[in-house]
mmCIF file of the N, C-alpha and C atoms, coordinates in Angstrom:
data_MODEL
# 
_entry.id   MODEL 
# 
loop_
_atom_site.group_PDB 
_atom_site.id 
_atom_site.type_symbol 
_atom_site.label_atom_id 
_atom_site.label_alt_id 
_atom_site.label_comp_id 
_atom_site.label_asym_id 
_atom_site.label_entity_id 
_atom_site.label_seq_id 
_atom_site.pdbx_PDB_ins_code 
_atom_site.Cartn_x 
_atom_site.Cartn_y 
_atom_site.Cartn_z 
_atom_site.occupancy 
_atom_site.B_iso_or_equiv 
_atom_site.pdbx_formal_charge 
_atom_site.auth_seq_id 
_atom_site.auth_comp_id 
_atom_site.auth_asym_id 
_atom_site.auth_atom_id 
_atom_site.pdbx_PDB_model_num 
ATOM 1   N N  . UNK A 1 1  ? 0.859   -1.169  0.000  1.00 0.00 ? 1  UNK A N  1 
ATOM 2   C CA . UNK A 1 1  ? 0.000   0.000   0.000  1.00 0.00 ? 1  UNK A CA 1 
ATOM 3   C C  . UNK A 1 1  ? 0.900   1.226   0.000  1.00 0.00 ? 1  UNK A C  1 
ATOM 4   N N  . UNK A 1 2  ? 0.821   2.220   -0.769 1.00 0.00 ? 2  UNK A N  1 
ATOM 5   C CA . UNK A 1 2  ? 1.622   3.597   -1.412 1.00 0.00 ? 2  UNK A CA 1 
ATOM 6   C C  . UNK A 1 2  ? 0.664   4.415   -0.433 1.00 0.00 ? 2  UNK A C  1 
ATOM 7   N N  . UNK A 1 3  ? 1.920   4.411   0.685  1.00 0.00 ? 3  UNK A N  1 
ATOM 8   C CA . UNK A 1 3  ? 1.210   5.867   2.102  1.00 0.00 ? 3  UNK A CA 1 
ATOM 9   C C  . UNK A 1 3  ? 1.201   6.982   1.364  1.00 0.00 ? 3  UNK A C  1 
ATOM 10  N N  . UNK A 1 4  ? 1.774   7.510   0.070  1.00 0.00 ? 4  UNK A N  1 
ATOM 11  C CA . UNK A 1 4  ? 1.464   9.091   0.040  1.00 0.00 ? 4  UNK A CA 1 
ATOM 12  C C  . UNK A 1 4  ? 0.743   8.687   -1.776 1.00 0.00 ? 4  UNK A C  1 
ATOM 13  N N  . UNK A 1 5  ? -0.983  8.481   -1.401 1.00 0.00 ? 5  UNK A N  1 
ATOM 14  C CA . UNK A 1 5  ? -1.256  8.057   -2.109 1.00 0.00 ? 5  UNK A CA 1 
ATOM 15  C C  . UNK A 1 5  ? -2.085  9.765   -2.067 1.00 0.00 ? 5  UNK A C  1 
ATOM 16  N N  . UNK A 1 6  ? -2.483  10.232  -3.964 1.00 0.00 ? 6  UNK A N  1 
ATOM 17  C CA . UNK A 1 6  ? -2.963  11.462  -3.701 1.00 0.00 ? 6  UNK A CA 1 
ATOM 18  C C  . UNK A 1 6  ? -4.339  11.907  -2.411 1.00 0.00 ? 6  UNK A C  1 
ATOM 19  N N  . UNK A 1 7  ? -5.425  11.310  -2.953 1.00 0.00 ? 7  UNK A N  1 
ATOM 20  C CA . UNK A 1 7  ? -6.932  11.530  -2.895 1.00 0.00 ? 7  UNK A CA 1 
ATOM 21  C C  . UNK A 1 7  ? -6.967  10.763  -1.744 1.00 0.00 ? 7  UNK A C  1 
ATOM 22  N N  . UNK A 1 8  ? -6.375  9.295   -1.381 1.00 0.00 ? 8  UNK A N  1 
ATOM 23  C CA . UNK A 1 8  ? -6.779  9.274   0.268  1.00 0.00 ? 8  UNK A CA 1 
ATOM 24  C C  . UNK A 1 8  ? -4.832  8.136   0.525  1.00 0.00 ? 8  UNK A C  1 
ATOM 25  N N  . UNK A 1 9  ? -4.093  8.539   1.786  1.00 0.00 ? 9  UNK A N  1 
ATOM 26  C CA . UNK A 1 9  ? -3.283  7.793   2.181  1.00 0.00 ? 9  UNK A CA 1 
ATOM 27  C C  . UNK A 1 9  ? -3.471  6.573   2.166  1.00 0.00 ? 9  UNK A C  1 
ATOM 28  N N  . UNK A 1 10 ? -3.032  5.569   2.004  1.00 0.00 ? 10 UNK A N  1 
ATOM 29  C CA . UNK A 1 10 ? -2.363  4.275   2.452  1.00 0.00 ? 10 UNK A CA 1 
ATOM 30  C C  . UNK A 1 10 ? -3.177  3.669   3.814  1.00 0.00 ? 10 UNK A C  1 
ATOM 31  N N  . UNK A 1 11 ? -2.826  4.756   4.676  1.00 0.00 ? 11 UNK A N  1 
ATOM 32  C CA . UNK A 1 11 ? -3.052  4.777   6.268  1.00 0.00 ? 11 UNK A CA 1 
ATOM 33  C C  . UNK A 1 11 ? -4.915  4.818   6.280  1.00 0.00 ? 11 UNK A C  1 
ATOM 34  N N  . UNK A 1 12 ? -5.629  5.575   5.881  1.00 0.00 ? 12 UNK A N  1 
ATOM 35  C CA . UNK A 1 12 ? -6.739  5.462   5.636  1.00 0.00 ? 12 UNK A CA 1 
ATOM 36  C C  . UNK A 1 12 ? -7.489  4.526   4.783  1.00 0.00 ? 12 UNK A C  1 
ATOM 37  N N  . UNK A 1 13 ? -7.145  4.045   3.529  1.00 0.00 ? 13 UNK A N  1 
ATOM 38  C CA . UNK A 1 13 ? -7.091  3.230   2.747  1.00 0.00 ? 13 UNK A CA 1 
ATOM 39  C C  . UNK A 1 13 ? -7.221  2.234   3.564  1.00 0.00 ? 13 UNK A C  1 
ATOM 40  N N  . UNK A 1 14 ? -6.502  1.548   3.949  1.00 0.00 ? 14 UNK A N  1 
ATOM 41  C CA . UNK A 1 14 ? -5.788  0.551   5.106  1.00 0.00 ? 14 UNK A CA 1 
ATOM 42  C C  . UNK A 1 14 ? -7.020  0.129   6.208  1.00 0.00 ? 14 UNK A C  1 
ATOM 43  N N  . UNK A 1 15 ? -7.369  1.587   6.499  1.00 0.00 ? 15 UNK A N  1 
ATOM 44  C CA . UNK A 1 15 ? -8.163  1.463   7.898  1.00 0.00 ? 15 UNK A CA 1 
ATOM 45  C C  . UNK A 1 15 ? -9.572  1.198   7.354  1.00 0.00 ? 15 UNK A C  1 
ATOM 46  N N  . UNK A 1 16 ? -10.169 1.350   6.050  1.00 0.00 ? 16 UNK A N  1 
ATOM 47  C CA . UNK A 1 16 ? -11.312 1.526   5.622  1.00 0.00 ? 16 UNK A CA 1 
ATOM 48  C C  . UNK A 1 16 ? -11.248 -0.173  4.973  1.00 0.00 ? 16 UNK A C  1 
ATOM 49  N N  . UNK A 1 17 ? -10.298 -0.575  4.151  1.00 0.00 ? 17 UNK A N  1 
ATOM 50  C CA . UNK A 1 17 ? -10.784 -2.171  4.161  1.00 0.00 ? 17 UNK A CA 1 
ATOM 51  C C  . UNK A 1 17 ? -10.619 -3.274  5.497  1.00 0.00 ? 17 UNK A C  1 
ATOM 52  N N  . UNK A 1 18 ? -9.609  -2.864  6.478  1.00 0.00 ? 18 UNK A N  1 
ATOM 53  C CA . UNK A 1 18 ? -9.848  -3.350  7.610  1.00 0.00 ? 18 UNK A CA 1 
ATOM 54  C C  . UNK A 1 18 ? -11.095 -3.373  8.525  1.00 0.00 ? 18 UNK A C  1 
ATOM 55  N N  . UNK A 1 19 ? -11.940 -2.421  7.815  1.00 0.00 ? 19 UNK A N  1 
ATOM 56  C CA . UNK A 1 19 ? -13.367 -2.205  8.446  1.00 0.00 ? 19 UNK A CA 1 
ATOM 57  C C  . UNK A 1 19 ? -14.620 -3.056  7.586  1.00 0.00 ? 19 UNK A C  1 
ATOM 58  N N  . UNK A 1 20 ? -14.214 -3.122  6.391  1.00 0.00 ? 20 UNK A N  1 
ATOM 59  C CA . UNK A 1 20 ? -14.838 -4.214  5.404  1.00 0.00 ? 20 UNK A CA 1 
ATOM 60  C C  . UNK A 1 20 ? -15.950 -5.012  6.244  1.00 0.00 ? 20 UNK A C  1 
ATOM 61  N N  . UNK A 1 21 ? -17.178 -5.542  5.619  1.00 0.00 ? 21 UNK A N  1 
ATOM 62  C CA . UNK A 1 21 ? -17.873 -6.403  6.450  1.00 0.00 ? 21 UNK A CA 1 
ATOM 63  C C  . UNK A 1 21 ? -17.368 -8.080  6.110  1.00 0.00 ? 21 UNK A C  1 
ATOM 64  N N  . UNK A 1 22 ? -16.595 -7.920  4.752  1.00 0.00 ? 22 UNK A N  1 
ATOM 65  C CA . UNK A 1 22 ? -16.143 -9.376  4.314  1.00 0.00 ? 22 UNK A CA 1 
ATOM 66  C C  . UNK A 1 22 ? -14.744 -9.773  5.042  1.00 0.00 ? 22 UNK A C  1 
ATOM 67  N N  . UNK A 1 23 ? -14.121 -10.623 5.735  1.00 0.00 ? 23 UNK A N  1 
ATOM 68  C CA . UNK A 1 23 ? -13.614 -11.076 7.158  1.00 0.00 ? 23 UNK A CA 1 
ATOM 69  C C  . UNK A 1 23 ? -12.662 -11.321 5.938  1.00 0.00 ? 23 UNK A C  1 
ATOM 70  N N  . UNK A 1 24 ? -12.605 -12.091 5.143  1.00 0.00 ? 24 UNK A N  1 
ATOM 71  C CA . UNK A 1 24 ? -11.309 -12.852 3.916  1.00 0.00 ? 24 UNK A CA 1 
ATOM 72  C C  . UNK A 1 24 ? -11.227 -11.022 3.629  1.00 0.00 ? 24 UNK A C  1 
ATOM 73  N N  . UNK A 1 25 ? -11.967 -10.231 3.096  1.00 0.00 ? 25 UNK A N  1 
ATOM 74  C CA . UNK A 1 25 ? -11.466 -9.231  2.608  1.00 0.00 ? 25 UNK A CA 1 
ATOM 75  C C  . UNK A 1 25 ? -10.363 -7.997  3.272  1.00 0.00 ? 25 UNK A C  1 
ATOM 76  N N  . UNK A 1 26 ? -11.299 -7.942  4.748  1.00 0.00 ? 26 UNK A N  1 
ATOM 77  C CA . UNK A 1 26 ? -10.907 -7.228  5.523  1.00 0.00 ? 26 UNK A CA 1 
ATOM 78  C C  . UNK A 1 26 ? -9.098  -7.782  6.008  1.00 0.00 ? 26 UNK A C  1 
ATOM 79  N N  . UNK A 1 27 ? -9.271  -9.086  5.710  1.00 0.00 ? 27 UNK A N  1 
ATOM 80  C CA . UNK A 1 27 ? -7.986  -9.542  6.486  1.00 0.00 ? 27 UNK A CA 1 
ATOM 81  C C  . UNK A 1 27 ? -6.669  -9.897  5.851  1.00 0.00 ? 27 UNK A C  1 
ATOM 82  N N  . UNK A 1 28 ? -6.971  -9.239  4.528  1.00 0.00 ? 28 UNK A N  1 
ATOM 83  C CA . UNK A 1 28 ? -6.141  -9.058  3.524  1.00 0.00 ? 28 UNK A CA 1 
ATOM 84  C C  . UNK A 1 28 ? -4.710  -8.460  3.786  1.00 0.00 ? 28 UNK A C  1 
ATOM 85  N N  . UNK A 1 29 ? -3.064  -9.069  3.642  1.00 0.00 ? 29 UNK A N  1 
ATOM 86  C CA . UNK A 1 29 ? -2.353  -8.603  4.028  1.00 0.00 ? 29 UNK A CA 1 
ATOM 87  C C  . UNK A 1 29 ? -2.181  -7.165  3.231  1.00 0.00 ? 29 UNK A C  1 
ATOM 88  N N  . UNK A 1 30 ? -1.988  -6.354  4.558  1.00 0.00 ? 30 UNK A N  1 
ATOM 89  C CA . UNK A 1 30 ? -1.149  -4.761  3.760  1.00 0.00 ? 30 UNK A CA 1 
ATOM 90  C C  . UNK A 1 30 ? 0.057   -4.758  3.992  1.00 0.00 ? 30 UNK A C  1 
ATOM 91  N N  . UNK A 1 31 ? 1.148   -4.440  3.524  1.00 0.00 ? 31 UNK A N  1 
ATOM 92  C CA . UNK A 1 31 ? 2.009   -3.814  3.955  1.00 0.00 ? 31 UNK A CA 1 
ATOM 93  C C  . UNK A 1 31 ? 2.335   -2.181  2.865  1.00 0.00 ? 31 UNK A C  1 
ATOM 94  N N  . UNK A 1 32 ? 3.083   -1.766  3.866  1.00 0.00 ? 32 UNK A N  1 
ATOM 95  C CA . UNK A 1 32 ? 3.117   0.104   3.777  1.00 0.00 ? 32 UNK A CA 1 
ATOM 96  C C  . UNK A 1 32 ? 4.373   0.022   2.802  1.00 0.00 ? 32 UNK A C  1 
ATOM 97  N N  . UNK A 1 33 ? 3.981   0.848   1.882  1.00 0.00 ? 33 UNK A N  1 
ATOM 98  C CA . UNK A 1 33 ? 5.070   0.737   0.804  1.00 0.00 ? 33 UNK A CA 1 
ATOM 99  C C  . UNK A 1 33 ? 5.602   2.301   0.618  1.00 0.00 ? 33 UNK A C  1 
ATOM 100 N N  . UNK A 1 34 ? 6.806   2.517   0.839  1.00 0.00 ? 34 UNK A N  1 
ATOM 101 C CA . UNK A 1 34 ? 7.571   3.879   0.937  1.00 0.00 ? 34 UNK A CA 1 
ATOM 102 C C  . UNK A 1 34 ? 8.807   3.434   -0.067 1.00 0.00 ? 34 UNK A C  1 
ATOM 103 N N  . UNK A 1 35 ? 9.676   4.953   -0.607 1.00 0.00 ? 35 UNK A N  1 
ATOM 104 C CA . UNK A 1 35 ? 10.846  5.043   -0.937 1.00 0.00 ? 35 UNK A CA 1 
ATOM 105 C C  . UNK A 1 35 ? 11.709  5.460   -0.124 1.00 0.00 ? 35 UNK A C  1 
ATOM 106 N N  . UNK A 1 36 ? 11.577  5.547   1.260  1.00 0.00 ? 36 UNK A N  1 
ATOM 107 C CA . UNK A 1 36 ? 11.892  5.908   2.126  1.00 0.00 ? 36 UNK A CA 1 
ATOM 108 C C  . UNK A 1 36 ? 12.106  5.117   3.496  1.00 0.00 ? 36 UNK A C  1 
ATOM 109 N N  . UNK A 1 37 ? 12.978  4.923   4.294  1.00 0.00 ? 37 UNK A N  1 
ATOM 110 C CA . UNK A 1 37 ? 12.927  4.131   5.850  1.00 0.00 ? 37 UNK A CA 1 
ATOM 111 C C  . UNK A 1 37 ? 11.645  4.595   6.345  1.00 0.00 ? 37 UNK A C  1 
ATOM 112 N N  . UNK A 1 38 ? 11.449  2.852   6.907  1.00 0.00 ? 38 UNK A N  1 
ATOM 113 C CA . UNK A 1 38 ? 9.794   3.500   7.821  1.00 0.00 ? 38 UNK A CA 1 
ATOM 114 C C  . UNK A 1 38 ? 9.864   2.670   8.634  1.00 0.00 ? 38 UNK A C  1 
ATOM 115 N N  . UNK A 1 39 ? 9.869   2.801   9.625  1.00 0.00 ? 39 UNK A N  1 
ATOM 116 C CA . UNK A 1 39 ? 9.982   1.749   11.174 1.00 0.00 ? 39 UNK A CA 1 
ATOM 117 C C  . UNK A 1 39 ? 8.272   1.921   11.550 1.00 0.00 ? 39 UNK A C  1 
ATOM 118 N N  . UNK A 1 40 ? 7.758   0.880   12.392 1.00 0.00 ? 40 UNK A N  1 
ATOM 119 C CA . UNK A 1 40 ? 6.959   0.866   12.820 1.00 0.00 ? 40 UNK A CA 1 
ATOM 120 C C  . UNK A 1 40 ? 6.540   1.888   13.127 1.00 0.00 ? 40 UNK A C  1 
ATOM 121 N N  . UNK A 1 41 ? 5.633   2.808   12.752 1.00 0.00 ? 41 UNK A N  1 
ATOM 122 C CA . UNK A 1 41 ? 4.642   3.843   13.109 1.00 0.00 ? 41 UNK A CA 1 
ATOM 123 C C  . UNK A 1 41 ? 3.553   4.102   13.611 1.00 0.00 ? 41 UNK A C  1 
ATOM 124 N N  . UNK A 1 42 ? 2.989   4.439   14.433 1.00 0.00 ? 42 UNK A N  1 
ATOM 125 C CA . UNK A 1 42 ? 1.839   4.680   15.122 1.00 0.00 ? 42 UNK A CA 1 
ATOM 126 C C  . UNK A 1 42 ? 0.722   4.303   14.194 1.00 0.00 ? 42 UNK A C  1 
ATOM 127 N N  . UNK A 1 43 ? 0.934   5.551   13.137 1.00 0.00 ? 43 UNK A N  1 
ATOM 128 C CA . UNK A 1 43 ? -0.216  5.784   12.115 1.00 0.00 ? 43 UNK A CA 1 
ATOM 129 C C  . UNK A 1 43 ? 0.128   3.918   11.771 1.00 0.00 ? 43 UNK A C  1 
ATOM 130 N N  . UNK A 1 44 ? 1.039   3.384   11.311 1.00 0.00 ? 44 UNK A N  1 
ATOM 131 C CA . UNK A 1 44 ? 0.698   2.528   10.742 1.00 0.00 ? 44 UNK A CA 1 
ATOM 132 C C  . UNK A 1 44 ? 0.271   1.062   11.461 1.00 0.00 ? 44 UNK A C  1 
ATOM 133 N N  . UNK A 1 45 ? 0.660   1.036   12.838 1.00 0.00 ? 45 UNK A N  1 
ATOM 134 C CA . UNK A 1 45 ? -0.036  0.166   13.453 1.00 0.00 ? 45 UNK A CA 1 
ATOM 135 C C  . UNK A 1 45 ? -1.232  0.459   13.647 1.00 0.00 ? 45 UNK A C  1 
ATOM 136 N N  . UNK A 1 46 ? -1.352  1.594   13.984 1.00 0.00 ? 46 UNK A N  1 
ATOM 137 C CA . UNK A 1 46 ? -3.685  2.116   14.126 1.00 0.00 ? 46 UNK A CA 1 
ATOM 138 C C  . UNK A 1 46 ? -3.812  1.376   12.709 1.00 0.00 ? 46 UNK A C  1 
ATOM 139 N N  . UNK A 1 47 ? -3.390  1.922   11.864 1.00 0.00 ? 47 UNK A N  1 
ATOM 140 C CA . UNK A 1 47 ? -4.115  1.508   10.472 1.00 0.00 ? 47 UNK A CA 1 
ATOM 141 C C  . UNK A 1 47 ? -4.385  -0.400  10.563 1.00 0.00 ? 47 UNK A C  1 
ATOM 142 N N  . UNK A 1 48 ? -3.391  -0.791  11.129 1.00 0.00 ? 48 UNK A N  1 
ATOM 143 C CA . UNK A 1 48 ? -3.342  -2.288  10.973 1.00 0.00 ? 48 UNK A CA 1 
ATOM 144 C C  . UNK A 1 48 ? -2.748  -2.934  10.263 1.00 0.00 ? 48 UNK A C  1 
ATOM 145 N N  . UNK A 1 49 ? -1.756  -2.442  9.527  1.00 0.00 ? 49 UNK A N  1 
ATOM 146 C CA . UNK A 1 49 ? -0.948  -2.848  8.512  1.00 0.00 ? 49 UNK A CA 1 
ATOM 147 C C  . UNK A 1 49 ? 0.210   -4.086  8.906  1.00 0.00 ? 49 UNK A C  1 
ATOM 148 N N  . UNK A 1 50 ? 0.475   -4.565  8.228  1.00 0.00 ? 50 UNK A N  1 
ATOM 149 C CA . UNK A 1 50 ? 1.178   -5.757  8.285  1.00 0.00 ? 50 UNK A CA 1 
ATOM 150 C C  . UNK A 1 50 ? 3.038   -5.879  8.921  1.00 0.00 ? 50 UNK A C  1 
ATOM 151 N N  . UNK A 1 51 ? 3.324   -5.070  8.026  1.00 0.00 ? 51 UNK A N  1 
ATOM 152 C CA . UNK A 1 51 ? 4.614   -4.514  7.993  1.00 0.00 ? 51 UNK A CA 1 
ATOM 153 C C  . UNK A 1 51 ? 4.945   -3.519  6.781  1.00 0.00 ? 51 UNK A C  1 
ATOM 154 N N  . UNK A 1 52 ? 6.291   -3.455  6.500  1.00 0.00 ? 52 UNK A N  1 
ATOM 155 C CA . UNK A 1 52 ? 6.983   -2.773  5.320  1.00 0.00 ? 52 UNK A CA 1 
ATOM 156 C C  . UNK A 1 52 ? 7.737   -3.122  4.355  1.00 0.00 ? 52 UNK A C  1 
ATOM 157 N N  . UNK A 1 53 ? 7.826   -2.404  3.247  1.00 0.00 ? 53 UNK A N  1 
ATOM 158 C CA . UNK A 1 53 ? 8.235   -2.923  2.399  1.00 0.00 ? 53 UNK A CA 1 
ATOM 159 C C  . UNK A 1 53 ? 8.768   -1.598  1.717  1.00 0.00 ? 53 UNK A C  1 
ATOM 160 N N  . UNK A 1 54 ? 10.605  -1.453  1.560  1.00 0.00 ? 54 UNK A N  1 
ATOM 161 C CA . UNK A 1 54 ? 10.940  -0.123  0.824  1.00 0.00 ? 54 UNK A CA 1 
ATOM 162 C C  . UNK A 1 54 ? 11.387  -0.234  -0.612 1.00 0.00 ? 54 UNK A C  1 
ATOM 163 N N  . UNK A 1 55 ? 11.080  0.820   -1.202 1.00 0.00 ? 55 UNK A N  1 
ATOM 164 C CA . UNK A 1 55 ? 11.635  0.835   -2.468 1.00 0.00 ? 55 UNK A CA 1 
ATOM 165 C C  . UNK A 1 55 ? 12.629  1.410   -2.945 1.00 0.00 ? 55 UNK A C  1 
ATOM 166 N N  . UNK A 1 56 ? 13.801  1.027   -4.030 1.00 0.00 ? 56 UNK A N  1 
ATOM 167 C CA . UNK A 1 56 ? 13.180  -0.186  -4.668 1.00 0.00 ? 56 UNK A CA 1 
ATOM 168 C C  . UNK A 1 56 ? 13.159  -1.354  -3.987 1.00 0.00 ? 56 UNK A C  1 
ATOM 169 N N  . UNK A 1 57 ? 12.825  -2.101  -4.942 1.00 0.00 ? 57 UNK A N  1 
ATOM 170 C CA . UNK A 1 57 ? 12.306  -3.866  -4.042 1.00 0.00 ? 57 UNK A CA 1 
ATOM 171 C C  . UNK A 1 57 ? 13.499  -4.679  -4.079 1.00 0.00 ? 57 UNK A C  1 
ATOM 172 N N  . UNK A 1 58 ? 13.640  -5.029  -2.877 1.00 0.00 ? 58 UNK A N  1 
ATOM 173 C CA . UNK A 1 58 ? 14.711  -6.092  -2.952 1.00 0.00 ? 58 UNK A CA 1 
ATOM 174 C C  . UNK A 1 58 ? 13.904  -7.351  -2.857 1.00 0.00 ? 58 UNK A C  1 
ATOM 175 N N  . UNK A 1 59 ? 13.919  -8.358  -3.849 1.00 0.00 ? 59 UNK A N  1 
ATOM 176 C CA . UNK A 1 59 ? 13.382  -9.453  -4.374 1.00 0.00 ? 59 UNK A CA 1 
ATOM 177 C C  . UNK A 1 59 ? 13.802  -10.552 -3.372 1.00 0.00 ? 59 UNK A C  1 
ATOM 178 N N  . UNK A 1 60 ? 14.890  -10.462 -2.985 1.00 0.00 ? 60 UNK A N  1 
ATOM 179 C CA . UNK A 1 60 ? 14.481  -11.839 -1.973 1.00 0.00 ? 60 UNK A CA 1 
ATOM 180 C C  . UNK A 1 60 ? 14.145  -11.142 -0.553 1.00 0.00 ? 60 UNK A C  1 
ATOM 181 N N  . UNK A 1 61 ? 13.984  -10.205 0.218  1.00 0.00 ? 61 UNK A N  1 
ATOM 182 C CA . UNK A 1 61 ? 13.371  -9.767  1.285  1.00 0.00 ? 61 UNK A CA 1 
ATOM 183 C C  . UNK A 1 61 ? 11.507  -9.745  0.804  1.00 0.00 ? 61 UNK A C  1 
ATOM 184 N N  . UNK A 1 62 ? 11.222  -9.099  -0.735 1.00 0.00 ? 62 UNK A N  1 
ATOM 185 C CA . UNK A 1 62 ? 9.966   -9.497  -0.483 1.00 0.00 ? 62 UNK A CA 1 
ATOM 186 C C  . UNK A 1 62 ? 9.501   -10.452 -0.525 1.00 0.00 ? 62 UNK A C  1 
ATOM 187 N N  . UNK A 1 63 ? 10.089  -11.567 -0.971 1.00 0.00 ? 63 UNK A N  1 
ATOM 188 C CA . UNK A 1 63 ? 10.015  -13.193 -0.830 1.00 0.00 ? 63 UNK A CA 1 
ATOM 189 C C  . UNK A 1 63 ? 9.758   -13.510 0.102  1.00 0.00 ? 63 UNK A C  1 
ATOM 190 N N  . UNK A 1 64 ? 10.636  -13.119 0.972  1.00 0.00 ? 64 UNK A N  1 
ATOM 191 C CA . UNK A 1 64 ? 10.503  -13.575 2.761  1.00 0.00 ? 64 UNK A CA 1 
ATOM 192 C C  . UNK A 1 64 ? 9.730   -13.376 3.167  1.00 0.00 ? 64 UNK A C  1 
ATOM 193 N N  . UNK A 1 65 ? 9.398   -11.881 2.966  1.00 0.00 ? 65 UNK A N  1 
ATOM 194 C CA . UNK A 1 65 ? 8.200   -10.924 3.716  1.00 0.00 ? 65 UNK A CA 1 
ATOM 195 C C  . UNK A 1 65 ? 6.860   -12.089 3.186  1.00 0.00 ? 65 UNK A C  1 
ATOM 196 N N  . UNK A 1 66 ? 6.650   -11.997 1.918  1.00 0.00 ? 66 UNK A N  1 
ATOM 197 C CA . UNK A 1 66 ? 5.637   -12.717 1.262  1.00 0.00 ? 66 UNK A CA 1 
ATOM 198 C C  . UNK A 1 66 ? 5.367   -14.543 1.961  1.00 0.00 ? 66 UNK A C  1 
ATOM 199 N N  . UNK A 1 67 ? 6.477   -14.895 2.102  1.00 0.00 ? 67 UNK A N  1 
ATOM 200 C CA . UNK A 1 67 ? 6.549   -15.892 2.666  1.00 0.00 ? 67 UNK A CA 1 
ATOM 201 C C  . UNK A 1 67 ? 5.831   -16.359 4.215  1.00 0.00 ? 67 UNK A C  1 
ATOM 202 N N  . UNK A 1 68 ? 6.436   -15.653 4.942  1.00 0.00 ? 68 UNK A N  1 
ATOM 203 C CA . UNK A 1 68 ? 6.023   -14.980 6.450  1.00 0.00 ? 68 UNK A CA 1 
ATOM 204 C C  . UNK A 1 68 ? 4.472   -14.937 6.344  1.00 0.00 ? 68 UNK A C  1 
ATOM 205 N N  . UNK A 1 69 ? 4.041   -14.242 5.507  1.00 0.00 ? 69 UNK A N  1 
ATOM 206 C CA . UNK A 1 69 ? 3.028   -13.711 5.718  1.00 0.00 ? 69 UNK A CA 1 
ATOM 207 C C  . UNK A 1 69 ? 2.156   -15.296 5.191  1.00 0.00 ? 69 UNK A C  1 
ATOM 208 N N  . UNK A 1 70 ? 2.203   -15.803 4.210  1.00 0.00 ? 70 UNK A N  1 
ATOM 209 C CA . UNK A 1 70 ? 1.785   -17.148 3.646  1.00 0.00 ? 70 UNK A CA 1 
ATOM 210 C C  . UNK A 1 70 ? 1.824   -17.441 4.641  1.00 0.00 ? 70 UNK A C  1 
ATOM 211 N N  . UNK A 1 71 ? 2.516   -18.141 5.526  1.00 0.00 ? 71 UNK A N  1 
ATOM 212 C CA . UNK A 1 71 ? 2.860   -19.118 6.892  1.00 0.00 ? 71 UNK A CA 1 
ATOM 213 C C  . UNK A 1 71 ? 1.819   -19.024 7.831  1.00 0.00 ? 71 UNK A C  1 
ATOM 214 N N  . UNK A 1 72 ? 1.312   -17.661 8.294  1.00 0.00 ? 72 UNK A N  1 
ATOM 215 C CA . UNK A 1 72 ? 0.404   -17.191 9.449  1.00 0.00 ? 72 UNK A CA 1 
ATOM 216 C C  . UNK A 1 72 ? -0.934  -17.380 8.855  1.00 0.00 ? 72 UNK A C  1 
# 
């Protein structure tokens, strides 16, 4: 999810399908996608987000990440 998204953030975005009435939908992994370092953030734990992911992509960390997340 692209936090500096124009018309609504990432962070809101985030918080509005986490509110979803569909449980598979709502529980859809996010993670916060920046070009920038982003450590755990307030905004982004309220939102509910998964973890992070910076750009560009390093292909075997999003593997892992992707992986991780498969597992749970």
């Amino acid at each position: 999810m692209d936090i500096q998204m124009p018309k609504m953030d990432g962070y809101e975005a985030t918080r509005q399908i986490r509110a979803l009435p569909d449980a598979a939908k709502a529980g859809i992994p996010i993670f916060a996608m920046t070009a920038t370092p982003l450590r755990k953030t307030v905004r982004m734990l309220e939102s509910r987000m998964n973890g992070h992911i910076a750009k560009p992509l390093d292909i075997p960390h999003l593997l892992h990440v992707l992986a991780e997340v498969l597992r749970s």
